[in-house]
PASEBA-1860 file (N, C-alpha, C; in nm, 3 decimals):
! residues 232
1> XXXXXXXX> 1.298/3.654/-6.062/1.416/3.642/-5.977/1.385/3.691/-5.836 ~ 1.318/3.787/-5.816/1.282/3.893/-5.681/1.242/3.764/-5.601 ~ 1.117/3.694/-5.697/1.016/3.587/-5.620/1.100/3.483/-5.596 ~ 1.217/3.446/-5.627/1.273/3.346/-5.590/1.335/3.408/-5.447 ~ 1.383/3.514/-5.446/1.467/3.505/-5.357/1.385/3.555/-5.254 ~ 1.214/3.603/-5.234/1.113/3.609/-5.154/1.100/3.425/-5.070 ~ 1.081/3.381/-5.191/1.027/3.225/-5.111/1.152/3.148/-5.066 ~ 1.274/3.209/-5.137/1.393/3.165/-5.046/1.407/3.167/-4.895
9> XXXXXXXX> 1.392/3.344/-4.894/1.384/3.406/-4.770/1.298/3.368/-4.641 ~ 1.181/3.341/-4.741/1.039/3.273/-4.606/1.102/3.149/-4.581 ~ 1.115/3.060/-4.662/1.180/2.883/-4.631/1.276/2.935/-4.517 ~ 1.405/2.999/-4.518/1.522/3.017/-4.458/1.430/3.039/-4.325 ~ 1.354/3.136/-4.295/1.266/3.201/-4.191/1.191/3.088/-4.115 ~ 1.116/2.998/-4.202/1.042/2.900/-4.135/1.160/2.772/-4.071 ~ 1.271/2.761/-4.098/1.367/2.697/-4.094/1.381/2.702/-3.930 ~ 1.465/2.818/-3.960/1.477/2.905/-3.841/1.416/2.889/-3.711
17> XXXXXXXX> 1.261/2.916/-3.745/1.176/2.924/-3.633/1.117/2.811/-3.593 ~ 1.177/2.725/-3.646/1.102/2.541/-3.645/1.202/2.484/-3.583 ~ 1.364/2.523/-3.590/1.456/2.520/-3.466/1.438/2.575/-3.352 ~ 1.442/2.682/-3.378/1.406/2.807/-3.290/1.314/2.684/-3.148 ~ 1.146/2.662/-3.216/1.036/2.613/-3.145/1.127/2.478/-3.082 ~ 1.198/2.378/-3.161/1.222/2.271/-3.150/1.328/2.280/-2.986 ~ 1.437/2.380/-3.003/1.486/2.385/-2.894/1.431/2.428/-2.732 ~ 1.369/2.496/-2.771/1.258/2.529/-2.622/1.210/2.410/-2.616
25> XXXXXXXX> 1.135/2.360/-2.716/1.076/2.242/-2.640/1.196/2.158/-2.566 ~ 1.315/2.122/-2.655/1.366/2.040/-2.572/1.431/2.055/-2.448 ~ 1.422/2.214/-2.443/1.499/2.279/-2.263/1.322/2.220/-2.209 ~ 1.233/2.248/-2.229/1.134/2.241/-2.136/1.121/2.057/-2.085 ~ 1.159/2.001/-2.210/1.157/1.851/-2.169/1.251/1.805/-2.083 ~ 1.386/1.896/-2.111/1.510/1.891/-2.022/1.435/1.906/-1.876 ~ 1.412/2.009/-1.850/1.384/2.054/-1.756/1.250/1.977/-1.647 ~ 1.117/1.910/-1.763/1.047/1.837/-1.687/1.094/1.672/-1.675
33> XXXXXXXX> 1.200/1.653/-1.746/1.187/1.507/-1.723/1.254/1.446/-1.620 ~ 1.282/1.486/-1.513/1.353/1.444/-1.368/1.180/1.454/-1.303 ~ 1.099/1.459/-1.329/0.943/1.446/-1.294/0.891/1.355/-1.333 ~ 0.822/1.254/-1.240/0.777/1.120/-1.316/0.661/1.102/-1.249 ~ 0.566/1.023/-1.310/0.439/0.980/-1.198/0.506/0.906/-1.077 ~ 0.594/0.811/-1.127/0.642/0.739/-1.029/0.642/0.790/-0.885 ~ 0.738/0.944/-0.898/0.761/1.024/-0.773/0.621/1.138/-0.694 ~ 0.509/1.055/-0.786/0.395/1.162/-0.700/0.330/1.115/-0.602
41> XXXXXXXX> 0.337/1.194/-0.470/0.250/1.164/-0.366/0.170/1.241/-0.311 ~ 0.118/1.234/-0.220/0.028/1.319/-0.141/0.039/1.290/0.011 ~ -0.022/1.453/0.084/-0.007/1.457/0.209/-0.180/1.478/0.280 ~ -0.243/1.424/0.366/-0.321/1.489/0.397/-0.304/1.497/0.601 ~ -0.325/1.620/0.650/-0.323/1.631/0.775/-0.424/1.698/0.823 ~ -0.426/1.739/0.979/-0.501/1.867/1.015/-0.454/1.954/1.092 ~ -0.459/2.059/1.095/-0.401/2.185/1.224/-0.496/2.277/1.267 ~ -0.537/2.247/1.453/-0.635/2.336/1.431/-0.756/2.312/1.427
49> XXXXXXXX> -0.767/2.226/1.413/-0.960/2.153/1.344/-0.968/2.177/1.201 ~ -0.858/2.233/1.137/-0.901/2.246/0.979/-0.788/2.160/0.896 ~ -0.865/2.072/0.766/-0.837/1.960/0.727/-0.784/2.013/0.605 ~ -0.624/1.959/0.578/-0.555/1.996/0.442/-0.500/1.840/0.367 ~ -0.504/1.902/0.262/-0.469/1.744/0.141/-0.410/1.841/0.003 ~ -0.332/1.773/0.010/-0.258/1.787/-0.150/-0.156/1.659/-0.199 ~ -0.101/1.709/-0.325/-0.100/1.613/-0.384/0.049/1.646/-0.400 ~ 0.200/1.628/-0.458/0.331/1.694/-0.439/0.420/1.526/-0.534
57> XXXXXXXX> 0.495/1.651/-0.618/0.599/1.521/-0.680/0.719/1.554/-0.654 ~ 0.853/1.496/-0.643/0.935/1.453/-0.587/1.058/1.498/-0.754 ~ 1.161/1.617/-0.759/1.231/1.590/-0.838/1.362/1.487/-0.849 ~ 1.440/1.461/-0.919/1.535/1.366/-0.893/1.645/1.453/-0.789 ~ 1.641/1.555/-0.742/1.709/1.596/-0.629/1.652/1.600/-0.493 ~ 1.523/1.552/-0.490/1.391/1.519/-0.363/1.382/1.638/-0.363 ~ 1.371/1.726/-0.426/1.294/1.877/-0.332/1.172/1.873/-0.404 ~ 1.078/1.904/-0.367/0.920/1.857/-0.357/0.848/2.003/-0.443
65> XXXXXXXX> 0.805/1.974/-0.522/0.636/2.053/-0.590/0.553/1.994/-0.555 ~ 0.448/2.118/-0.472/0.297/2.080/-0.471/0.274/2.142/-0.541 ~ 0.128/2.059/-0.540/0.017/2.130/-0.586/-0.058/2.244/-0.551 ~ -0.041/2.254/-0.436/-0.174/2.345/-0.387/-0.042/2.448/-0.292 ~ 0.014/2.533/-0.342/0.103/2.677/-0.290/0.071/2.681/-0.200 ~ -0.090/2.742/-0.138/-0.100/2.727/0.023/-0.090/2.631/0.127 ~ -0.102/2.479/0.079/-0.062/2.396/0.192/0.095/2.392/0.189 ~ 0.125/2.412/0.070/0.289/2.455/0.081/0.312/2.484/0.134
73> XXXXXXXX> 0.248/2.655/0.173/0.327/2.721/0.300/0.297/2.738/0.391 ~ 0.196/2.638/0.406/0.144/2.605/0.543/0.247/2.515/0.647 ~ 0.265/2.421/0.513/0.402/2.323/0.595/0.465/2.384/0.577 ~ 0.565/2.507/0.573/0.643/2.603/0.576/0.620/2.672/0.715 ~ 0.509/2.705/0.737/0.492/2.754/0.863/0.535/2.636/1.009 ~ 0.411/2.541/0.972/0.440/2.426/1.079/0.582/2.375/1.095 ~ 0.688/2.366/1.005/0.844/2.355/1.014/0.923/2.426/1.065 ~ 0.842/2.582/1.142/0.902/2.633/1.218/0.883/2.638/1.321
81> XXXXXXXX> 0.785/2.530/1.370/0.731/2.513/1.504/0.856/2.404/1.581 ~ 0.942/2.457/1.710/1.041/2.392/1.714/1.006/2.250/1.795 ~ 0.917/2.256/1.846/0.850/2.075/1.892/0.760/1.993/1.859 ~ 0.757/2.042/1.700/0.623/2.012/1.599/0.561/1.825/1.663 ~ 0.462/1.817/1.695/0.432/1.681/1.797/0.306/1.677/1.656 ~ 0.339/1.547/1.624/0.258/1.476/1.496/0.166/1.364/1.564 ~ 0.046/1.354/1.516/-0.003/1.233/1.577/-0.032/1.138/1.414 ~ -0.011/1.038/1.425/-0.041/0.923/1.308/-0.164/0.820/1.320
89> XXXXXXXX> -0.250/0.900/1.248/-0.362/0.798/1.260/-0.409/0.644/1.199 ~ -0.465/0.607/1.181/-0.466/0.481/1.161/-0.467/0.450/1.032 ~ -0.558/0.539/0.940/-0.546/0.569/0.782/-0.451/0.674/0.718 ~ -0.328/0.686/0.813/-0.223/0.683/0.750/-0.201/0.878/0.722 ~ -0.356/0.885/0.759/-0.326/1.095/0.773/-0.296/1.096/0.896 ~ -0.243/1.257/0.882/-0.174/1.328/0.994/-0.245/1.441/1.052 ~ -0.192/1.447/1.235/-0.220/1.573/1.274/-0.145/1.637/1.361 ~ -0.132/1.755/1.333/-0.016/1.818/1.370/-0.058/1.957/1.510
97> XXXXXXXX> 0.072/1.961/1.588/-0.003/2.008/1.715/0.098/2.132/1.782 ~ 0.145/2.171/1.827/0.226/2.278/1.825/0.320/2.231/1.972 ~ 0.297/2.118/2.064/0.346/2.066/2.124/0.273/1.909/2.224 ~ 0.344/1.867/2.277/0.324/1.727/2.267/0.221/1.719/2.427 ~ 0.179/1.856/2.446/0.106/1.864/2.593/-0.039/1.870/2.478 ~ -0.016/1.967/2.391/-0.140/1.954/2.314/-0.203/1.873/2.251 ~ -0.109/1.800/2.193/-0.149/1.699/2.126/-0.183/1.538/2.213 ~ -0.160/1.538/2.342/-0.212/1.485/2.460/-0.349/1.480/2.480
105> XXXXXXXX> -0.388/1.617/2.519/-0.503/1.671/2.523/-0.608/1.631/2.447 ~ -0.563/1.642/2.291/-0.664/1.668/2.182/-0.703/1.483/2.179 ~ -0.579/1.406/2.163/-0.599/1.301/2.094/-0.594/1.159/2.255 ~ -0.649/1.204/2.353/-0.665/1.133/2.473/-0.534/1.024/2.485 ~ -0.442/1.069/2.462/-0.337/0.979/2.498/-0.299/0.989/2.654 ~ -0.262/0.907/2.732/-0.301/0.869/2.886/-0.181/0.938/2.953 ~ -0.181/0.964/3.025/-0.044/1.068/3.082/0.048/0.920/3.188 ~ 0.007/0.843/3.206/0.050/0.719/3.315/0.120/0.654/3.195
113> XXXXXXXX> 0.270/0.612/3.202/0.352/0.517/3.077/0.411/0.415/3.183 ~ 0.398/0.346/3.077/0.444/0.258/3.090/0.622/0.179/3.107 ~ 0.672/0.124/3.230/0.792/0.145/3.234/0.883/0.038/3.137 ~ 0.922/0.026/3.055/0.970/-0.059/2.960/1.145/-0.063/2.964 ~ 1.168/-0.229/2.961/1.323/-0.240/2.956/1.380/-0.308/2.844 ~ 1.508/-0.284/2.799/1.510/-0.431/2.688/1.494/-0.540/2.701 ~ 1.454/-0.615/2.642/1.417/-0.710/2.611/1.558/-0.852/2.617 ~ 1.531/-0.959/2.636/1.641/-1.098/2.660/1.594/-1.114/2.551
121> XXXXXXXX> 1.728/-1.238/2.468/1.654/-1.269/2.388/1.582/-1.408/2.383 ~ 1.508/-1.400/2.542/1.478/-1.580/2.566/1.284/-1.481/2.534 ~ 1.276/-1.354/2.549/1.165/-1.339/2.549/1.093/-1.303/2.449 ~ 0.971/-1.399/2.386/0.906/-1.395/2.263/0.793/-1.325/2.290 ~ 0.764/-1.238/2.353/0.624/-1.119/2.335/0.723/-0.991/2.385 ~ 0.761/-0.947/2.347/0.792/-0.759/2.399/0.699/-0.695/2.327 ~ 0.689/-0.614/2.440/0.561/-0.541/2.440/0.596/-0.415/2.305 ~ 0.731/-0.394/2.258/0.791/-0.292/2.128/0.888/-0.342/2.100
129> XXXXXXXX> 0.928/-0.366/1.969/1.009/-0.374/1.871/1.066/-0.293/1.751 ~ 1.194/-0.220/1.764/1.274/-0.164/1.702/1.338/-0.258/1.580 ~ 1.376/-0.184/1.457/1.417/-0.266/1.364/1.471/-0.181/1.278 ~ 1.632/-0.185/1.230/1.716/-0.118/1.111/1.680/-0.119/1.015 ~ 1.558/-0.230/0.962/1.534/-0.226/0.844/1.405/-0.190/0.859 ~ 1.362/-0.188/0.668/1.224/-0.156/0.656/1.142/-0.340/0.681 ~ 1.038/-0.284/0.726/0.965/-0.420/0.724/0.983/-0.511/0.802 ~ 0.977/-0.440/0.936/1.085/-0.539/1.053/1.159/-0.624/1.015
137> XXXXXXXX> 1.274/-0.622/0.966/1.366/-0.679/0.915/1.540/-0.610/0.966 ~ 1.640/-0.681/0.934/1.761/-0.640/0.998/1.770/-0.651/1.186 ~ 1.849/-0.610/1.229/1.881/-0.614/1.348/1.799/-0.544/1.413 ~ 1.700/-0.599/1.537/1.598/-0.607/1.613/1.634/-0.529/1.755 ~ 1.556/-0.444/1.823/1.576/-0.403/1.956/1.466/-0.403/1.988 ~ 1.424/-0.503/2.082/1.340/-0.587/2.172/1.289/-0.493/2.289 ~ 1.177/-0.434/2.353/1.122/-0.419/2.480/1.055/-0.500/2.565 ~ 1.051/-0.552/2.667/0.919/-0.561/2.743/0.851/-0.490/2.829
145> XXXXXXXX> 0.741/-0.546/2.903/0.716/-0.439/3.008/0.758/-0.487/3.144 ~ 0.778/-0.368/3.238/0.815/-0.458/3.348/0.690/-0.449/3.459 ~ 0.725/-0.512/3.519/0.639/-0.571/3.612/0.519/-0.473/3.740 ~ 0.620/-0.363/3.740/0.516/-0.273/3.804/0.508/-0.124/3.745 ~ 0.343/-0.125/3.668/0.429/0.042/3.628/0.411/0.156/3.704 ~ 0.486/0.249/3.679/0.511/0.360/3.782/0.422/0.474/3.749 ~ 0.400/0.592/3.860/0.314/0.685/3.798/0.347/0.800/3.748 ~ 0.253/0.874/3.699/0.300/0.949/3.581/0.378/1.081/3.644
153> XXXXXXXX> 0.443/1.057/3.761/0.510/1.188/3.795/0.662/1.139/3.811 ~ 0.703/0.983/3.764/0.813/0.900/3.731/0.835/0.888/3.587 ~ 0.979/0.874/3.558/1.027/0.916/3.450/0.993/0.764/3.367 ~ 0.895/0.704/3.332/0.889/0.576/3.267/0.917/0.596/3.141 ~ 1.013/0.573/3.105/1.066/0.590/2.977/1.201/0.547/2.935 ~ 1.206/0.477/2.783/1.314/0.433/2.750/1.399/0.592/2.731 ~ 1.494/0.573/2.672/1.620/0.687/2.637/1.712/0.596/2.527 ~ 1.650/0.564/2.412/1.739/0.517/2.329/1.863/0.535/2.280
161> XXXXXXXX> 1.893/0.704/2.331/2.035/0.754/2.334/2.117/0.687/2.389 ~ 2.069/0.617/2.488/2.159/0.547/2.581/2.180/0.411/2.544 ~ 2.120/0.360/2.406/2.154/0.238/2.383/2.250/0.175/2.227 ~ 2.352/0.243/2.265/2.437/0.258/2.127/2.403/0.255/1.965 ~ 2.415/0.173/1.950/2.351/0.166/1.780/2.239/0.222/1.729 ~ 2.120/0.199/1.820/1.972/0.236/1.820/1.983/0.359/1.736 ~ 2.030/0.441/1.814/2.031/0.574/1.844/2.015/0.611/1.704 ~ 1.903/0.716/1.615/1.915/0.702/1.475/1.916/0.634/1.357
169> XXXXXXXX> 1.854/0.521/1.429/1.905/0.405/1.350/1.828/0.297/1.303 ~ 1.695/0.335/1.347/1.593/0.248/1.311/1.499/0.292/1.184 ~ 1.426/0.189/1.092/1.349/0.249/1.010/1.205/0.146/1.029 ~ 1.194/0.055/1.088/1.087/0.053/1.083/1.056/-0.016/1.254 ~ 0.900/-0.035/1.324/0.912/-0.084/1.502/0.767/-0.129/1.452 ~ 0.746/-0.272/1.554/0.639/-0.331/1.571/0.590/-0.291/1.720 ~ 0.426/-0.260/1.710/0.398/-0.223/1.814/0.296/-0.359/1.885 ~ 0.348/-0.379/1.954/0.277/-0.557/1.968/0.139/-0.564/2.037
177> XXXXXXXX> 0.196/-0.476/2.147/0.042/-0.429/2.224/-0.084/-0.316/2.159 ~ -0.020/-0.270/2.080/-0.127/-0.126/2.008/-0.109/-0.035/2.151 ~ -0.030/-0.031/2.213/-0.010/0.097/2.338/0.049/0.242/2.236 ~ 0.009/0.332/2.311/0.057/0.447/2.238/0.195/0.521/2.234 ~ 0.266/0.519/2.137/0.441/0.527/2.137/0.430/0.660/2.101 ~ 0.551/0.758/2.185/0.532/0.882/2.110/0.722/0.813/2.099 ~ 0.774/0.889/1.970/0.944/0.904/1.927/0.967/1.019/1.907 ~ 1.083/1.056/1.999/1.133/1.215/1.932/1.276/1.191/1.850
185> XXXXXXXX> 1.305/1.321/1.838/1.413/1.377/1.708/1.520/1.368/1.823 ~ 1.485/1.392/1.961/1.634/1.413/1.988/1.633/1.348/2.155 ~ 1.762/1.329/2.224/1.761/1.274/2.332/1.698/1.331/2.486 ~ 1.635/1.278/2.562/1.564/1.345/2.697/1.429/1.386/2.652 ~ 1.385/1.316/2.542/1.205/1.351/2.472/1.172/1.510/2.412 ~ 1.304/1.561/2.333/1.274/1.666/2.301/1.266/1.700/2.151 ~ 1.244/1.801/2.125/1.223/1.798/1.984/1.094/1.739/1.880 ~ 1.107/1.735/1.766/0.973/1.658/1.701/0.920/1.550/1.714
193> XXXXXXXX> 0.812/1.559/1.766/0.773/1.392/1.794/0.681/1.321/1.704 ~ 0.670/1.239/1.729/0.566/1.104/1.686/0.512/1.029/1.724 ~ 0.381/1.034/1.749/0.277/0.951/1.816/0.146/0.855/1.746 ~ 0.203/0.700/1.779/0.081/0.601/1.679/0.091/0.482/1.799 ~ -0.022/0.449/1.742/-0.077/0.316/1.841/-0.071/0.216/1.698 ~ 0.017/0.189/1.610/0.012/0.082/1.502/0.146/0.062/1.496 ~ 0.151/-0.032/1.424/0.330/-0.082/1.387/0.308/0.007/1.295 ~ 0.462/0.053/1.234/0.499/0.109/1.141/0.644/0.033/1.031
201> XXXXXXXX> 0.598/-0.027/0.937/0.680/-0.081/0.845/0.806/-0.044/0.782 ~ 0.774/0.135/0.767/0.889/0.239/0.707/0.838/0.357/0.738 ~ 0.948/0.408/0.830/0.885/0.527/0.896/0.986/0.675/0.772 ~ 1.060/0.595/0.702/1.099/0.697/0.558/0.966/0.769/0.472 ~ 0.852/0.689/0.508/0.715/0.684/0.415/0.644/0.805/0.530 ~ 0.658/0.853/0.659/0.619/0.928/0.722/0.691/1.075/0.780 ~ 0.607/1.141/0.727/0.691/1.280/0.692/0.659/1.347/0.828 ~ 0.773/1.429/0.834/0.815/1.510/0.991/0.813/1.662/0.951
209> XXXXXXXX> 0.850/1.670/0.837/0.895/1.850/0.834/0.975/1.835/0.683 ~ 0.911/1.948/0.649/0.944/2.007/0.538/1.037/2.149/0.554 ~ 1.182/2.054/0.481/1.283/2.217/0.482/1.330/2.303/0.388 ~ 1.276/2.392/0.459/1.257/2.521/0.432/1.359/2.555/0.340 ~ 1.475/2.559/0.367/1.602/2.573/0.330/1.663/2.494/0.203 ~ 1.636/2.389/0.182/1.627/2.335/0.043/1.525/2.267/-0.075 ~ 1.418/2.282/0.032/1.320/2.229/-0.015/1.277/2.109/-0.046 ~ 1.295/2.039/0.041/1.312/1.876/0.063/1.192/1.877/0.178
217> XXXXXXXX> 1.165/1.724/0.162/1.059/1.650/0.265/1.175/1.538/0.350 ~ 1.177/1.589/0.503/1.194/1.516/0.595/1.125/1.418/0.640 ~ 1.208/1.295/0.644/1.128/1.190/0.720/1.172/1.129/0.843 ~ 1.090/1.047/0.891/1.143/0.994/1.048/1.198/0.823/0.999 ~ 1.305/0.878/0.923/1.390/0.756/0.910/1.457/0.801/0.981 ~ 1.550/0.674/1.038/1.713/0.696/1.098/1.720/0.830/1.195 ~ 1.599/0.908/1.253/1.607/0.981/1.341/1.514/1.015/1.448 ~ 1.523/0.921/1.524/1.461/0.890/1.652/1.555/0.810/1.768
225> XXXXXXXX> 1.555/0.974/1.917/1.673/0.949/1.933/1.600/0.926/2.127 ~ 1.510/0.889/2.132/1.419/0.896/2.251/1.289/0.843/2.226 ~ 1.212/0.764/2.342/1.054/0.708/2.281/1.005/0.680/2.406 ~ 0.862/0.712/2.433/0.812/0.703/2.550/0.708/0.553/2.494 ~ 0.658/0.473/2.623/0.506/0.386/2.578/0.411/0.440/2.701 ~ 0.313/0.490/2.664/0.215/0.501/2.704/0.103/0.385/2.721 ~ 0.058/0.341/2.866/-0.085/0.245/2.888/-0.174/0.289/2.852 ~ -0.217/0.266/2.743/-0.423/0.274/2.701/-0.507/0.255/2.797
END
């Protein structure tokens, strides 16, 4: 009788602890399955002359896990740089500069711009093209160049603030000439910028700053509120 109610007792016990195991697992599955390959990407940039890459997945609330803790808080650091000036290279890495005089300097972009107006729509080459959608697609804002450009101690520059809708509102621009475009975050060329000599298809796919505060990856969708063109 004792032994029955011994191997009772162990069964009841293993019962127990085979729930017990079963529920953790399923909080831990709870917990990883808003994680998918789908949402994994990677960043690689440089700051500095020194070259960082990691790899970071995306939960279903976008706030971002990396891989590698220190480039984590590296872009933690660089997000508090308040005129963080990005340059976009051609293979699609980044480099990051602590302002847009530096990043001049480093990456020979020409100090003489180019004076650019909108565009008619009788004219089929502008020299830049704005676009609401991804993939130059949706409603189009046209540049050309004009006819004499001015020198670099003249303000040659669009002010997209000043052109209603624009304003915030673009996600992807064809760069027709390959001239060098810098875009900032905010109106009169201030704030975070962005500098590429390529079209850009979806500028949602190009990251600006990582915040701090919720832990999300910023992108330069829908916020570019000023853009200079620079002559090569």
């Amino acid at each position: 009788m004792k032994k029955t109610i011994i191997y009772l007792t162990i069964n009841a016990l293993s019962v127990l602890f085979l729930v017990s195991c079963n529920n953790e697992e399923d909080s831990f599955l709870k917990n990883s399955s808003n994680i998918s390959p789908q949402n994994e990407y990677s960043i690689s940039f440089t700051y500095l002359g020194k070259e960082y890459s990691t790899s970071y997945m995306l939960n279903d609330d976008s706030t971002a896990i990396f891989a590698d803790k220190n480039i984590e808080e590296k872009l933690k650091d660089l997000s508090q740089i308040p005129n963080l000036s990005t340059y976009l290279n051609k293979d699609g890495t980044l480099a990051f500069f602590d302002n847009i005089e530096s990043l001049k300097k480093e990456c020979a972009v020409p100090t003489t711009a180019v004076v650019t107006k909108s565009a008619t729509t009788t004219e089929s080459n502008p020299l830049v093209t704005f676009y609401k959608d991804i993939f130059y697609q949706g409603k189009a804002w046209p540049f050309e160049q004009n006819r004499t450009p001015l020198g670099p101690t003249d303000k040659a520059v669009i002010m997209i603030h000043k052109l209603g809708k624009m304003n915030d509102n673009t996600l992807s621009v064809k760069n027709n000439i390959g001239f060098s475009i810098t875009v900032f975050e905010d109106k009169d060329y201030k704030g975070n910028s962005l500098t590429f000599t390529t079209s850009i298809e979806n500028f949602d796919a190009i990251f600006r700053r990582f915040n701090t505060n919720d832990g999300t990856i910023a992108t330069w969708k829908n916020c570019i509120s000023s853009f200079i063109v620079n002559n090569n």
